[in-house]
N, CA, C and O atoms as CSV, one atom per row, in Angstrom:
chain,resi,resn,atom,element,x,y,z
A,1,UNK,N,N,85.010,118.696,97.691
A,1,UNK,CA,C,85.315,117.282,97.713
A,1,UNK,C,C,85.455,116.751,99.137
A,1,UNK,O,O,85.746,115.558,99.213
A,2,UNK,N,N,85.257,117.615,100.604
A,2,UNK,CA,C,85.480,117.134,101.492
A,2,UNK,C,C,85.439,118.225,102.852
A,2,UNK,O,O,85.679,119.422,102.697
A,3,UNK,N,N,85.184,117.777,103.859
A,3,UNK,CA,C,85.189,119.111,104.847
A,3,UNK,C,C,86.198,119.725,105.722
A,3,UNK,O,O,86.752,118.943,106.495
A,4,UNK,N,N,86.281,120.013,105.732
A,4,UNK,CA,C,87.819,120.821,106.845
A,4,UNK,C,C,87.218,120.371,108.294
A,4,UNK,O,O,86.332,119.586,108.631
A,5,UNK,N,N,88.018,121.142,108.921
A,5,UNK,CA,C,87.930,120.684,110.277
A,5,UNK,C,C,87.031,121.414,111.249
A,5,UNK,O,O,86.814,121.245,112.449
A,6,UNK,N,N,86.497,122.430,110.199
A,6,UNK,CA,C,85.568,123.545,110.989
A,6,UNK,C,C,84.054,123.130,110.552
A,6,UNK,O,O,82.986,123.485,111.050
A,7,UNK,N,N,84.383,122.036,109.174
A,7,UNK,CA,C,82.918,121.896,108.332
A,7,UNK,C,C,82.462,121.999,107.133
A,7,UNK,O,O,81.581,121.522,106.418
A,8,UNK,N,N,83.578,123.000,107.097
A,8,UNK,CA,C,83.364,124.257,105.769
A,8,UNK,C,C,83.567,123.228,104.193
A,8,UNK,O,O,84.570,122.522,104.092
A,9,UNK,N,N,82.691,123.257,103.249
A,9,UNK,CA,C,82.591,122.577,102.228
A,9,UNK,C,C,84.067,122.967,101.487
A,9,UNK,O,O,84.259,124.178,101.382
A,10,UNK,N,N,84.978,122.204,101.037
A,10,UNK,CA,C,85.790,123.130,100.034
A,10,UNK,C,C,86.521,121.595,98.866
A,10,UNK,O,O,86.140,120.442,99.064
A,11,UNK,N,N,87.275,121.853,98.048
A,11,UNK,CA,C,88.050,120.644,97.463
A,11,UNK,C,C,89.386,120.995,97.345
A,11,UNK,O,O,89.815,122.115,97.624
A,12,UNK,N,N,90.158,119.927,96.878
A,12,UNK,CA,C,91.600,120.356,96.880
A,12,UNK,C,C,92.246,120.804,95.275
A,12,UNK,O,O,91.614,120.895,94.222
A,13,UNK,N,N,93.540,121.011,95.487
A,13,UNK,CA,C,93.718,120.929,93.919
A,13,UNK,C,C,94.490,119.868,93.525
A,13,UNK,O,O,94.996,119.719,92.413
A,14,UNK,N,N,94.544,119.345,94.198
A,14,UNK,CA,C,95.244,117.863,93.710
A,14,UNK,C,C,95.006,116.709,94.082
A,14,UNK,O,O,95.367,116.914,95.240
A,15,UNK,N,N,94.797,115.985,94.088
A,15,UNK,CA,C,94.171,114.622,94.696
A,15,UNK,C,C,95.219,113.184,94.681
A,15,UNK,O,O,95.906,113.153,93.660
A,16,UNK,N,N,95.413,112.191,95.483
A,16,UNK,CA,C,96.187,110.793,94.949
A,16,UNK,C,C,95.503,110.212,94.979
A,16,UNK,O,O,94.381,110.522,95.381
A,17,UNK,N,N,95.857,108.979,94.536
A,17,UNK,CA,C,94.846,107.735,93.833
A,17,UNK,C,C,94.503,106.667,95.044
A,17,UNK,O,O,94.734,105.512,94.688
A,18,UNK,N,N,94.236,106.730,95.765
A,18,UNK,CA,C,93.955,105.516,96.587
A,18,UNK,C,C,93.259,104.277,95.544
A,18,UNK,O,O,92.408,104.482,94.677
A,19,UNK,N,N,93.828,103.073,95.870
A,19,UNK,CA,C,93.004,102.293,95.080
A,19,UNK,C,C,93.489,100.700,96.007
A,19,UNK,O,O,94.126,100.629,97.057
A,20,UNK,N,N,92.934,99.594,95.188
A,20,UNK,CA,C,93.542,98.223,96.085
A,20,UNK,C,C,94.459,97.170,95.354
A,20,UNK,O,O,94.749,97.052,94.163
A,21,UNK,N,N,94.813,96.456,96.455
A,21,UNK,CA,C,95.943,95.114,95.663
A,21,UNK,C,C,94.755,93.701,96.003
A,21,UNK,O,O,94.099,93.470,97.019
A,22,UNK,N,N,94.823,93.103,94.959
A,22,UNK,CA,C,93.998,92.036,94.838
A,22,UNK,C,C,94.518,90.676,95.453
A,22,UNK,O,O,94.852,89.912,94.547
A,23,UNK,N,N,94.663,90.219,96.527
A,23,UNK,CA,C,95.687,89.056,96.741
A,23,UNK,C,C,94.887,87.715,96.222
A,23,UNK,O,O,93.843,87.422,96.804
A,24,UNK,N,N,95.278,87.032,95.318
A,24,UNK,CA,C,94.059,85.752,94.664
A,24,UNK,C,C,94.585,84.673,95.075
A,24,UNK,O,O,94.483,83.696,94.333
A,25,UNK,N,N,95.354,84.516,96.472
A,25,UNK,CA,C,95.686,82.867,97.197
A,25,UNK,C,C,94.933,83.353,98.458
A,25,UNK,O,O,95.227,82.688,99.451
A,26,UNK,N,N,94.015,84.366,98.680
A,26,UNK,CA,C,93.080,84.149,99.828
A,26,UNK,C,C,91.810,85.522,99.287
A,26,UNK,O,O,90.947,86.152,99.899
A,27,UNK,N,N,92.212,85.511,98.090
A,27,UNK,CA,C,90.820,86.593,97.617
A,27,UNK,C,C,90.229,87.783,98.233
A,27,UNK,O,O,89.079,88.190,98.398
A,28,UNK,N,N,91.714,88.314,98.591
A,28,UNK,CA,C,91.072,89.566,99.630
A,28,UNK,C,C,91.810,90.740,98.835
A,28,UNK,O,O,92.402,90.529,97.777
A,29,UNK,N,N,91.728,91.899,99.394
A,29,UNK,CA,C,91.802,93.121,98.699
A,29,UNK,C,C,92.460,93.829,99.957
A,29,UNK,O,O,92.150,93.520,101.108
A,30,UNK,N,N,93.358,94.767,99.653
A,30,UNK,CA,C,93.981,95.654,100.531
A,30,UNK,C,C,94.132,97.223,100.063
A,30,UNK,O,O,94.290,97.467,98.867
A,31,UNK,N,N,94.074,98.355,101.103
A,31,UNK,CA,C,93.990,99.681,99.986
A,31,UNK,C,C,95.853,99.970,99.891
A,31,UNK,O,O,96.584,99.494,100.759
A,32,UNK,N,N,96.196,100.477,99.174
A,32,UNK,CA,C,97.020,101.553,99.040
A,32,UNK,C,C,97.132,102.763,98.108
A,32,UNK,O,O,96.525,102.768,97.037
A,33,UNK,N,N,97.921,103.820,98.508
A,33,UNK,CA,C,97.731,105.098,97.972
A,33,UNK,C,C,98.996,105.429,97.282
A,33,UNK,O,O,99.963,104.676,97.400
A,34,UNK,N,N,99.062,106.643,96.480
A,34,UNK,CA,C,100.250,106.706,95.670
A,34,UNK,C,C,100.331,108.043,95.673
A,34,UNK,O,O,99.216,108.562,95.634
A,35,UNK,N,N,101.641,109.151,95.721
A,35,UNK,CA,C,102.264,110.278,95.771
A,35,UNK,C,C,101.565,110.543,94.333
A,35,UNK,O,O,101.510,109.668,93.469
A,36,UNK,N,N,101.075,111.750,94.184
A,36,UNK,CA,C,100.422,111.932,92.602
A,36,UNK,C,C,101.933,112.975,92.128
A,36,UNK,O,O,102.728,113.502,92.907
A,37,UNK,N,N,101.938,113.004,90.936
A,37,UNK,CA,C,103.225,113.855,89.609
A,37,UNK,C,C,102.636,114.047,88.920
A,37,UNK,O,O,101.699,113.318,88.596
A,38,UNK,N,N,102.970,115.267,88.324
A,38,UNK,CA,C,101.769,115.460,87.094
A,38,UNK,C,C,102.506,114.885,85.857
A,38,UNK,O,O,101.932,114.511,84.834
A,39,UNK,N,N,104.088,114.853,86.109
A,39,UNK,CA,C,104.646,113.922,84.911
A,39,UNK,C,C,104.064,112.596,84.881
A,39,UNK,O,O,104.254,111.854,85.844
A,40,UNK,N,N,103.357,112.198,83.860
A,40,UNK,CA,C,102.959,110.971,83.611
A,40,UNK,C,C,103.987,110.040,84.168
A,40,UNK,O,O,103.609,109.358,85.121
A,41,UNK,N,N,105.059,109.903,83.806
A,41,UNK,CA,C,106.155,109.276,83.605
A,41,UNK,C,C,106.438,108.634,85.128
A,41,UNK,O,O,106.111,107.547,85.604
A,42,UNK,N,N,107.091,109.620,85.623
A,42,UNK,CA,C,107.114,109.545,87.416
A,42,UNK,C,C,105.941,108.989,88.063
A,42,UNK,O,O,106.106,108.009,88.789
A,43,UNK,N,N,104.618,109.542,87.881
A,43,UNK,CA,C,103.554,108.836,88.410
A,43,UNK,C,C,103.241,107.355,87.765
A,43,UNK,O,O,102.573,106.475,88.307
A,44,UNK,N,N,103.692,107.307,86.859
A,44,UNK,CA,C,103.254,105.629,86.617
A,44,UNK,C,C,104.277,104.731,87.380
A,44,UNK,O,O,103.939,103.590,87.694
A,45,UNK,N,N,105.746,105.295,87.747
A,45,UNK,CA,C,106.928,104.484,88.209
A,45,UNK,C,C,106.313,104.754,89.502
A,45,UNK,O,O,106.567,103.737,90.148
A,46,UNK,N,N,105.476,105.752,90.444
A,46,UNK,CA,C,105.698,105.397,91.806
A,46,UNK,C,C,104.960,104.646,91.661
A,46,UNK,O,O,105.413,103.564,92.035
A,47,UNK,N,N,103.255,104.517,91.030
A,47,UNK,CA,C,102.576,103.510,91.757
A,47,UNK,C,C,102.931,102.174,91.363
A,47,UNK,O,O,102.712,101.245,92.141
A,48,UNK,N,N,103.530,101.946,90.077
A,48,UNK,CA,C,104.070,100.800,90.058
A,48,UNK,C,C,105.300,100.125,91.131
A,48,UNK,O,O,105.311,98.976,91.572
A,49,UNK,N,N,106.098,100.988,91.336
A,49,UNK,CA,C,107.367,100.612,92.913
A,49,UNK,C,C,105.937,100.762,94.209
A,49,UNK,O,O,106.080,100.085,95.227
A,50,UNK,N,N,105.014,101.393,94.121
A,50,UNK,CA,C,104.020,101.088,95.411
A,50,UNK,C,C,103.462,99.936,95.176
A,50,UNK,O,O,103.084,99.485,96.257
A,51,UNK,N,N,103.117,98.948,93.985
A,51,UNK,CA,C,102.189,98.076,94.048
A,51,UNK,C,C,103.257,96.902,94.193
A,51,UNK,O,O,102.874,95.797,94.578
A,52,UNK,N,N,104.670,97.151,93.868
A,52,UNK,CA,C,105.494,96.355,94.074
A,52,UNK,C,C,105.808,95.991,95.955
A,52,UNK,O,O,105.958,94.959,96.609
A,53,UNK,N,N,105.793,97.466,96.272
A,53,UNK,CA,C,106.147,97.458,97.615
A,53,UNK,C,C,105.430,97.022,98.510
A,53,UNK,O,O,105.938,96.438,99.468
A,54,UNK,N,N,103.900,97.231,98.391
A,54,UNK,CA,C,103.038,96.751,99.638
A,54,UNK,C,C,102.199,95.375,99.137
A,54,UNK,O,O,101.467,94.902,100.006
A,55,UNK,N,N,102.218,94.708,97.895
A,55,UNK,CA,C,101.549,93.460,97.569
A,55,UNK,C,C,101.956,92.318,98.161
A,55,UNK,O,O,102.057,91.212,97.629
A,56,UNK,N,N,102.219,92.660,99.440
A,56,UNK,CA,C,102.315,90.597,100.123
A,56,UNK,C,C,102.048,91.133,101.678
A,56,UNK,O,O,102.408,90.513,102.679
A,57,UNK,N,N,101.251,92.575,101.682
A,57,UNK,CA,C,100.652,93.307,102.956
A,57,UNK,C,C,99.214,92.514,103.055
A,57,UNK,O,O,98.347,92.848,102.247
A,58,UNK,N,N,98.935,91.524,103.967
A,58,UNK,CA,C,97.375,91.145,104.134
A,58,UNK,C,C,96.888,90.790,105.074
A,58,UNK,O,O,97.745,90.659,105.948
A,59,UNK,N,N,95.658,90.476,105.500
A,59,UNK,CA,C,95.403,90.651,107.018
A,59,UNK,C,C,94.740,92.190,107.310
A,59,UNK,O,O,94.120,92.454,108.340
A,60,UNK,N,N,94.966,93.070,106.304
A,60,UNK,CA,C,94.493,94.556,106.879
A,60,UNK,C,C,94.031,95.450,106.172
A,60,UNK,O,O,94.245,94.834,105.127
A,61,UNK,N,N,93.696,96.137,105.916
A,61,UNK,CA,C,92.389,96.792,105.014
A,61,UNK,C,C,93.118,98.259,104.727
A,61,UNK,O,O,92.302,98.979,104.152
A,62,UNK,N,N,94.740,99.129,104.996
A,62,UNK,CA,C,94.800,99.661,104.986
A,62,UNK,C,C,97.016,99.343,104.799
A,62,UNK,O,O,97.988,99.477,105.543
A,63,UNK,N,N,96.803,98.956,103.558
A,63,UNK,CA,C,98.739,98.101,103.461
A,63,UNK,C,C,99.040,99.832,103.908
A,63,UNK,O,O,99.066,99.920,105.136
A,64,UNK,N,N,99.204,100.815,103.409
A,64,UNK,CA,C,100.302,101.460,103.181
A,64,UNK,C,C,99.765,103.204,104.550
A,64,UNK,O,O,99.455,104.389,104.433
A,65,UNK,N,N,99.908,102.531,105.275
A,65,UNK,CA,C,99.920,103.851,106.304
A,65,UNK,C,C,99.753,105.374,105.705
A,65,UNK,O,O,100.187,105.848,104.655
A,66,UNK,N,N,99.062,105.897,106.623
A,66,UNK,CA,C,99.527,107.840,105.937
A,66,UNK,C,C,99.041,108.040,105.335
A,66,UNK,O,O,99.554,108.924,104.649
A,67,UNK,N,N,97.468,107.536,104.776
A,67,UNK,CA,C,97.007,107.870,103.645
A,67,UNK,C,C,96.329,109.215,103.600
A,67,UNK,O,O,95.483,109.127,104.489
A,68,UNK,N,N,96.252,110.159,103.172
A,68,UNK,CA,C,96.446,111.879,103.137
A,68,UNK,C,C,94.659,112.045,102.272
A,68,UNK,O,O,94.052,111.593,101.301
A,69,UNK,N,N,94.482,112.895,103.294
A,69,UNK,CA,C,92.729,113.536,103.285
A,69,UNK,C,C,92.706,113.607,101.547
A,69,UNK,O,O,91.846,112.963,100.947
A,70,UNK,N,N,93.423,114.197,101.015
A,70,UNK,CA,C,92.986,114.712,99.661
A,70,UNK,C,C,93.655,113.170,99.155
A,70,UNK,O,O,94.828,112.990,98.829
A,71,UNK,N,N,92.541,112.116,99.193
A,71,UNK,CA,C,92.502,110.824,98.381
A,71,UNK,C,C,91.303,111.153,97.089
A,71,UNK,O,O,90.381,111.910,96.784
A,72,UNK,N,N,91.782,110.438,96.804
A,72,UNK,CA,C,90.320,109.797,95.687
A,72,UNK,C,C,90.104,108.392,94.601
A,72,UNK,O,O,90.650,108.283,93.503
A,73,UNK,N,N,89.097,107.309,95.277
A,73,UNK,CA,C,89.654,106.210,94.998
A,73,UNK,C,C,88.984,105.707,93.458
A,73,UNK,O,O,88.105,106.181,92.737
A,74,UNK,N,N,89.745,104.679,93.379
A,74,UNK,CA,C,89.961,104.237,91.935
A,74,UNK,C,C,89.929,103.001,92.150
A,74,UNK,O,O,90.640,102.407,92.961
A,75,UNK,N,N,88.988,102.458,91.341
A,75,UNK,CA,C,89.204,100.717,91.650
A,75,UNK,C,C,88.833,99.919,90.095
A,75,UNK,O,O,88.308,100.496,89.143
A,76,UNK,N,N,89.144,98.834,90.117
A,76,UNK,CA,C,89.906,98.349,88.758
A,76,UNK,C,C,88.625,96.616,89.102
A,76,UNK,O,O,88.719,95.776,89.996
A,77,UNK,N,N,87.794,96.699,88.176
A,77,UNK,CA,C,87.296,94.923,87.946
A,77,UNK,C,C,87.603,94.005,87.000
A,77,UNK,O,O,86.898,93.640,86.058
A,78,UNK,N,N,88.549,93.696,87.260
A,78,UNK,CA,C,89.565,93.428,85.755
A,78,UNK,C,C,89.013,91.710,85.185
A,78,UNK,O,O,89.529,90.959,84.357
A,79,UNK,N,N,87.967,91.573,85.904
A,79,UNK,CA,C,87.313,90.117,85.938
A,79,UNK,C,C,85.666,90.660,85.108
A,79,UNK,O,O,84.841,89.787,84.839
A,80,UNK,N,N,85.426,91.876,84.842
A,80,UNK,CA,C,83.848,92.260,84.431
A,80,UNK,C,C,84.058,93.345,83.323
A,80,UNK,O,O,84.674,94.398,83.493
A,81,UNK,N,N,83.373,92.881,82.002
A,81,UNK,CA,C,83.469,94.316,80.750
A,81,UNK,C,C,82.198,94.620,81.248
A,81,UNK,O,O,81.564,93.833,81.952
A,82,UNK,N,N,81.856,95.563,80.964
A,82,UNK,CA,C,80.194,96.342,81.255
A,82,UNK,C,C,80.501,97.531,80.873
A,82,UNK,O,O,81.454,98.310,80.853
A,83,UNK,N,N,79.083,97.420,80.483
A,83,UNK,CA,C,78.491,98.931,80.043
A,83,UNK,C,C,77.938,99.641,80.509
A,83,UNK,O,O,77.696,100.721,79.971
A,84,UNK,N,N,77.353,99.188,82.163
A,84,UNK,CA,C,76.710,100.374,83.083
A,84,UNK,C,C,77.415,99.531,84.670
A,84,UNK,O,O,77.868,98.392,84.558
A,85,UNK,N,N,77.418,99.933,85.446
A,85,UNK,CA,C,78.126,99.342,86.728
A,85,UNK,C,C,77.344,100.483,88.055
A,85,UNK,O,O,77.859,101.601,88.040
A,86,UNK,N,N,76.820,100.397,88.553
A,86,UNK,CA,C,76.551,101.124,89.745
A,86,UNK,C,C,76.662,100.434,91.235
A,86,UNK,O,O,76.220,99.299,91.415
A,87,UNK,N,N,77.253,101.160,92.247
A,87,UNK,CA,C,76.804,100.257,93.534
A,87,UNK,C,C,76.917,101.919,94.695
A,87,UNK,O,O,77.787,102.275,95.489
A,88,UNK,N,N,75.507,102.610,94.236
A,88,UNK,CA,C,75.424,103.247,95.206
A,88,UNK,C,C,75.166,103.095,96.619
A,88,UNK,O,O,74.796,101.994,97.028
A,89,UNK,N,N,75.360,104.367,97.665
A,89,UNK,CA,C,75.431,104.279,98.859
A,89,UNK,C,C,73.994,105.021,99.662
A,89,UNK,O,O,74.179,106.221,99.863
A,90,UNK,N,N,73.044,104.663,99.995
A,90,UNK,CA,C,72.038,105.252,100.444
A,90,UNK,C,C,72.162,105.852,101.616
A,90,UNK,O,O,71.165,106.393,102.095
A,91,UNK,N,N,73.286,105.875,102.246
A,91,UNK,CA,C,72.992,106.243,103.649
A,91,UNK,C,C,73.852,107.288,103.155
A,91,UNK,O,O,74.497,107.496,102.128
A,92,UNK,N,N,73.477,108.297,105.040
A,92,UNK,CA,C,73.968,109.456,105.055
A,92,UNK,C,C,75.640,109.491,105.275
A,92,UNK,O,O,76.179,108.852,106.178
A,93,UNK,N,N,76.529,110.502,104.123
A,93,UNK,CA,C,77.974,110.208,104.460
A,93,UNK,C,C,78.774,111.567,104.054
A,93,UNK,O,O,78.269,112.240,103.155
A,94,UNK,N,N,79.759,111.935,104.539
A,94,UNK,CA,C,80.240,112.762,104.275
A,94,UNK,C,C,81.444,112.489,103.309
A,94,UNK,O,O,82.318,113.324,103.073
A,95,UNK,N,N,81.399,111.385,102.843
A,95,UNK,CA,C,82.159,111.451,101.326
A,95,UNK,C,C,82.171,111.529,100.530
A,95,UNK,O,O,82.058,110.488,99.884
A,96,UNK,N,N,82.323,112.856,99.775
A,96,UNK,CA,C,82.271,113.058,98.538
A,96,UNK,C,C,82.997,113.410,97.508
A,96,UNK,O,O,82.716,114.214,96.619
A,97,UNK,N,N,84.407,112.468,97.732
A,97,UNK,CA,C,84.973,112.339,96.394
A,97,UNK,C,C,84.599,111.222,95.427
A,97,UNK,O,O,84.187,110.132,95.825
A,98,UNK,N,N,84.782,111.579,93.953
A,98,UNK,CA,C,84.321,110.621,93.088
A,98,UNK,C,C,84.581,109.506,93.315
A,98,UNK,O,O,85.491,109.454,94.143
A,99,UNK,N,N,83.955,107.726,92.728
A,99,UNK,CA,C,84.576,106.896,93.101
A,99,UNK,C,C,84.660,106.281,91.324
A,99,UNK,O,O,83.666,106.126,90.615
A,100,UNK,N,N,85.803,106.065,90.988
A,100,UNK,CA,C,86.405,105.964,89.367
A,100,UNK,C,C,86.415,104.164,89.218
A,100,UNK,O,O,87.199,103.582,89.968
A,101,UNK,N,N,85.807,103.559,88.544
A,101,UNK,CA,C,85.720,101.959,88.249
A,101,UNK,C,C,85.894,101.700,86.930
A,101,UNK,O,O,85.056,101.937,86.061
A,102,UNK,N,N,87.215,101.105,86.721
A,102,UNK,CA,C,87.909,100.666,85.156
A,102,UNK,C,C,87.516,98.978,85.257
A,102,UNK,O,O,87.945,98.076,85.975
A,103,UNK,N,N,86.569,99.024,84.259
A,103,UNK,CA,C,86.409,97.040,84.028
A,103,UNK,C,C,87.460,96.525,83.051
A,103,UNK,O,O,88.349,97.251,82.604
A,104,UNK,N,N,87.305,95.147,82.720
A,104,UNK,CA,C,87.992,94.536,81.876
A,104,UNK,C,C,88.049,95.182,80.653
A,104,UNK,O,O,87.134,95.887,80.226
A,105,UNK,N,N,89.086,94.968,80.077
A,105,UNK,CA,C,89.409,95.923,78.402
A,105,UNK,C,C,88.824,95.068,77.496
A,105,UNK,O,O,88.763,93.900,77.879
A,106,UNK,N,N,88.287,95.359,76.189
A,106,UNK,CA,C,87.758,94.314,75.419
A,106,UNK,C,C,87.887,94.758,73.814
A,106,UNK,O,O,88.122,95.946,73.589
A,107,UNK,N,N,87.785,94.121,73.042
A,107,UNK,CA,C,88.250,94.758,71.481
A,107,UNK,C,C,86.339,94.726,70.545
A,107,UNK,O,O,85.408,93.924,70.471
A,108,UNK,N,N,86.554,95.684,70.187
A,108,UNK,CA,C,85.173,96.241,69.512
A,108,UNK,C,C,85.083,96.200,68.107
A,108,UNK,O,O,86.074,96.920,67.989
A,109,UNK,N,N,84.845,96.043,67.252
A,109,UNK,CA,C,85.335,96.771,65.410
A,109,UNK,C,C,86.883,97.218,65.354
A,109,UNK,O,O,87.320,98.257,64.860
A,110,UNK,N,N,87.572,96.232,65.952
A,110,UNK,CA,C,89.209,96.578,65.596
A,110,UNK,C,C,89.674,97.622,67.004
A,110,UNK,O,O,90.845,97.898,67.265
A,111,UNK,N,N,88.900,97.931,67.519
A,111,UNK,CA,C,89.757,99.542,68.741
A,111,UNK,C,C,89.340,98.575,70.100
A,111,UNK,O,O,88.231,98.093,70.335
A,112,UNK,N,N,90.572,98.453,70.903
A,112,UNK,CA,C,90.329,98.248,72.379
A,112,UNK,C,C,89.603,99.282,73.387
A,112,UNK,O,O,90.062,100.367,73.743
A,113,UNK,N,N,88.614,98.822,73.694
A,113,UNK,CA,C,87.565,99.529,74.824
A,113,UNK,C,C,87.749,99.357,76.049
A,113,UNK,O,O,87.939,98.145,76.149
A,114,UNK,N,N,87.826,99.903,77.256
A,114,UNK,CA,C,88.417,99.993,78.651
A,114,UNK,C,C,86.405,100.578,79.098
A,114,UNK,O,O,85.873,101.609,78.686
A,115,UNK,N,N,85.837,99.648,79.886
A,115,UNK,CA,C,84.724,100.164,80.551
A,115,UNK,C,C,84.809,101.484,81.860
A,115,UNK,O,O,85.203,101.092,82.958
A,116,UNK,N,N,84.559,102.519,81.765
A,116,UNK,CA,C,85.019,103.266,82.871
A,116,UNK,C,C,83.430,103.322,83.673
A,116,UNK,O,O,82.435,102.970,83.040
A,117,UNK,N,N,83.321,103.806,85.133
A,117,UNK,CA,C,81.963,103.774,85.733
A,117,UNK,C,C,82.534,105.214,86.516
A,117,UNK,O,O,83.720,105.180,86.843
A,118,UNK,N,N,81.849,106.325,86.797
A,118,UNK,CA,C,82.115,107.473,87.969
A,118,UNK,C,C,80.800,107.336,88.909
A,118,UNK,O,O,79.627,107.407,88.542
A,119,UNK,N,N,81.137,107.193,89.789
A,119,UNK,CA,C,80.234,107.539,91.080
A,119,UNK,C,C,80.419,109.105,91.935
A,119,UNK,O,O,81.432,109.457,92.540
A,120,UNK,N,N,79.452,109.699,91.819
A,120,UNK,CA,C,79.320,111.072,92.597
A,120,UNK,C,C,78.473,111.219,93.042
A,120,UNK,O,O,77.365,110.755,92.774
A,121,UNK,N,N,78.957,112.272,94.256
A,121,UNK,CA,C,77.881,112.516,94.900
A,121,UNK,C,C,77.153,113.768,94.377
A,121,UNK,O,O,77.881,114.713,94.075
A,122,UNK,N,N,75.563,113.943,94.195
A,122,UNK,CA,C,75.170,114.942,93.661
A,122,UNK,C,C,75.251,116.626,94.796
A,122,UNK,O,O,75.168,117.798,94.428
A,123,UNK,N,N,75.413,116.120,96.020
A,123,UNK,CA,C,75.527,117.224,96.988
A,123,UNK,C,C,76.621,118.000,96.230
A,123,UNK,O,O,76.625,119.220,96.400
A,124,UNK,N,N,77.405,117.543,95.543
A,124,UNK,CA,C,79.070,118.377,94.976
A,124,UNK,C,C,78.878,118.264,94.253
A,124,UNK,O,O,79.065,119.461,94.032
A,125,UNK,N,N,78.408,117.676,92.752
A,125,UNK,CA,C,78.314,117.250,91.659
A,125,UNK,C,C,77.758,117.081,90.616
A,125,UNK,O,O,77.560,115.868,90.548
A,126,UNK,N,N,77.236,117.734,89.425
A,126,UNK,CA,C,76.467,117.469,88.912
A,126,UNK,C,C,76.758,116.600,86.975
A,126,UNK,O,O,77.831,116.081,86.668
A,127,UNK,N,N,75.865,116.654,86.270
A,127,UNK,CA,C,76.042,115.839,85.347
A,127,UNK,C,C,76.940,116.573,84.630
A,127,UNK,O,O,77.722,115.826,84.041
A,128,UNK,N,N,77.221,118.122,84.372
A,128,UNK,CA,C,78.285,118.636,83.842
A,128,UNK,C,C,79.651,118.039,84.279
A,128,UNK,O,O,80.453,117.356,83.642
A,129,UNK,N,N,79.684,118.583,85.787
A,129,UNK,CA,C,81.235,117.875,86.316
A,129,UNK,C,C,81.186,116.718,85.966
A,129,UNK,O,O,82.343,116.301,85.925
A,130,UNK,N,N,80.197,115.637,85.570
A,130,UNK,CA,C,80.593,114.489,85.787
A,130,UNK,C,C,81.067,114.152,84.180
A,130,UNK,O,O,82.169,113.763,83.791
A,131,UNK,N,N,80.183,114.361,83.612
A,131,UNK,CA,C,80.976,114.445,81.929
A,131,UNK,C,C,82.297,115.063,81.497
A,131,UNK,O,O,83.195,114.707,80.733
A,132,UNK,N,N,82.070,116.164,82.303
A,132,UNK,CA,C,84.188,117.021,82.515
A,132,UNK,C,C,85.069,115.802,82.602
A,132,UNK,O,O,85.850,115.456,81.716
A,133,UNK,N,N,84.882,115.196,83.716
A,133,UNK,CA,C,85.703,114.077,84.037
A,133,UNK,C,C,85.976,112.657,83.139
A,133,UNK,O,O,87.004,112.071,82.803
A,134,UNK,N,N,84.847,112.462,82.970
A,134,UNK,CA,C,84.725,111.412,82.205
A,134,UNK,C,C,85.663,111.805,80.909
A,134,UNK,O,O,86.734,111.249,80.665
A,135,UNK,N,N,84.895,113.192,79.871
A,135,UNK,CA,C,85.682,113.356,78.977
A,135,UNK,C,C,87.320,113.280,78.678
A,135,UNK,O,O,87.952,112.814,77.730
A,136,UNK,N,N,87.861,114.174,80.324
A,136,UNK,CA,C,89.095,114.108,80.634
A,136,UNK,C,C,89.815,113.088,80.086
A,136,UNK,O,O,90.735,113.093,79.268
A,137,UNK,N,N,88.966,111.769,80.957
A,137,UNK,CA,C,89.982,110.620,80.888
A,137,UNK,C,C,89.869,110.122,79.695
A,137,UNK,O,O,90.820,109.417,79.358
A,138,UNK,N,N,88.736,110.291,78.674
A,138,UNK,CA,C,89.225,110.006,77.387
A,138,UNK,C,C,89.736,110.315,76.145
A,138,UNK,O,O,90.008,109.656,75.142
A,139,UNK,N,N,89.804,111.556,76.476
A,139,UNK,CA,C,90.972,112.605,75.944
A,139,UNK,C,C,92.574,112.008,76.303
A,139,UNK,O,O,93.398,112.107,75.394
A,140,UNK,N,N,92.940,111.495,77.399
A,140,UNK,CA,C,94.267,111.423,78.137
A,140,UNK,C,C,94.291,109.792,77.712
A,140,UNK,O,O,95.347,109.167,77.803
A,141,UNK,N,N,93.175,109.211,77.286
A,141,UNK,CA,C,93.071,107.611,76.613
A,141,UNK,C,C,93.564,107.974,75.476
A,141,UNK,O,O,94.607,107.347,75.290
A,142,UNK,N,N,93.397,108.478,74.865
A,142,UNK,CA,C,93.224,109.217,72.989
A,142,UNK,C,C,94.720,109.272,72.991
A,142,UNK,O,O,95.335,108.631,72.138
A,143,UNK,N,N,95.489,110.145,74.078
A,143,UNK,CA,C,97.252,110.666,73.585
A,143,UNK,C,C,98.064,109.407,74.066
A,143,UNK,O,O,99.260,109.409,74.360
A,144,UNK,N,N,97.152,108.262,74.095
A,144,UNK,CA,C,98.519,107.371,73.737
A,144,UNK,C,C,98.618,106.375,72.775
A,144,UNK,O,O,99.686,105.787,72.603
């Protein structure tokens, strides 16, 4: 998921969520990141006290300082339902953690639908991992 300092290909075992705050009285976007817990519970209270804490940060592309190599971002279009979403990167980059895109929620034959999009890079990645993941999150949709 990323290179060390020598080069060397490797990933982590844990990752936090980098993702953004939407400010809609000047339509700009800011990142912040969140301490990951594997208790559901705890992790939903920090990033919620984080989105509380840094949402009136603007002017800067980076609210919450310190943001720690083993990120992986997540971003939310809470304005678009879709069924396919892509905005790949053609140029050459050395980032290759997934990039996770939740659209607007929408109701189908009675069941609420959440659009999800994964972006990977195929240098790390292939259509197995990428279905792993995907499945993941709708397995972890399913237990609530």
């Amino acid at each position: 998921m990323s290179f060390n300092e020598k080069g060397e290909l490797g990933y982590w075992d844990e990752v936090v969520p980098c993702y953004t705050i939407f400010h809609d009285a000047d339509k700009t976007f800011t990142d912040i990141w969140s301490e990951y817990n594997a208790d559901f519970d705890v992790f939903y209270k920090t990033v919620s006290e984080d989105m509380q804490k840094y949402k009136d940060i603007t002017g800067v592309i980076k609210a919450r300082p310190g943001q720690p190599k083993n990120f992986c971002s997540v971003s939310c279009l809470p304005w678009l339902s879709f069924t396919s979403f892509a905005q790949d990167t053609y140029t050459e980059s050395s980032f290759l953690f997934p990039l996770i895109k939740f659209g607007k929620y929408f109701e189908e034959n009675g069941k609420i639908l959440l659009p999800v999009s994964v972006f990977v890079s195929h240098a790390v990645a292939d259509g197995y991992h990428t279905c792993k993941l995907i499945n993941d999150i709708q397995e972890i949709a399913r237990s609530f």
